[in-house]
ZAMARGU-4260 file (C-alpha; in steps of 0.2 Angstrom, whole numbers, plus 5000, padded with zeros to 4 digits):
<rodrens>
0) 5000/5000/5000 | 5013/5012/5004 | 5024/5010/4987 | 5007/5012/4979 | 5004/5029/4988
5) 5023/5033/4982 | 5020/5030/4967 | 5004/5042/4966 | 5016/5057/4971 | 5011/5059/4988
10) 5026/5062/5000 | 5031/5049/5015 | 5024/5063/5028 | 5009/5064/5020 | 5009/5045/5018
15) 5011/5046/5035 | 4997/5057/5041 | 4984/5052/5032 | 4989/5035/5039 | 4989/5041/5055
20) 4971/5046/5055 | 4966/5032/5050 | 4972/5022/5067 | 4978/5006/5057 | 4988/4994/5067
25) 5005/4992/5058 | 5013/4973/5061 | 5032/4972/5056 | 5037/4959/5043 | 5045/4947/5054
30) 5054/4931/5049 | 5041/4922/5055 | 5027/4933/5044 | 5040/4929/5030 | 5040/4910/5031
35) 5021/4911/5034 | 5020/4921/5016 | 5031/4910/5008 | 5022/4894/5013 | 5006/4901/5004
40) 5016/4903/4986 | 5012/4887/4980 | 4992/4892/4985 | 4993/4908/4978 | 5007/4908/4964
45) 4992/4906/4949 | 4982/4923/4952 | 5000/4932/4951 | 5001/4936/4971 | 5018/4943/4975
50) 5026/4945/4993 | 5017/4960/4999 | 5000/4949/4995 | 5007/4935/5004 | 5012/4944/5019
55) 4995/4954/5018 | 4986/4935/5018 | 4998/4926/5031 | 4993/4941/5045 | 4973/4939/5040
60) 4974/4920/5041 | 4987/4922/5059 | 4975/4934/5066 | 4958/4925/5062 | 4953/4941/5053
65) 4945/4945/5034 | 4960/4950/5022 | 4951/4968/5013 | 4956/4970/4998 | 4949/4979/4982
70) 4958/4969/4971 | 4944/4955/4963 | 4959/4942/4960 | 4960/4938/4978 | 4943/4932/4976
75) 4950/4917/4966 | 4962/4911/4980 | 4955/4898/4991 | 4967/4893/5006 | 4959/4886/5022
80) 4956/4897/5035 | 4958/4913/5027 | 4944/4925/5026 | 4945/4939/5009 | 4931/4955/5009
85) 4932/4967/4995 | 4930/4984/4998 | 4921/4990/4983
</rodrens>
């Protein structure tokens, strides 16, 4: 999400206000978060899912939680235990 922001032109402090107002609980990307990504690969490799999906999947599944998304591919991926909403 942040690189997507980047890319858009706003600035990291901006980034990081508007973030901020949104009260989001930022999780670091841990090596336990990286080997729970990774094992989701072979699941997920067909609908094009990269890391930054992966990672976004494993903390939904680890915390019992929906994964939000807006992107309709994630719809396609069906891995037990994990929960996907769209947003639009």
């Amino acid at each position: 999400m942040l690189k997507e922001l980047l890319l858009s032109g706003l600035d990291e402090p901006t980034i990081r206000e508007l973030l901020g107002e949104l009260r989001l609980d930022v999780r670091s990307h841990d090596g336990e978060a990286a080997y729970a990504a990774a094992g989701l690969h072979a699941q997920t490799r067909e609908f094009g899912r990269g890391l930054g999906d992966g990672s976004c999947l494993a903390l939904a599944m680890q915390l019992g939680v929906p994964a939000l998304t807006a992107d309709r591919e994630w719809e396609k991926v069906k891995v037990k235990g994990l929960m996907v909403e769209h947003i639009r």
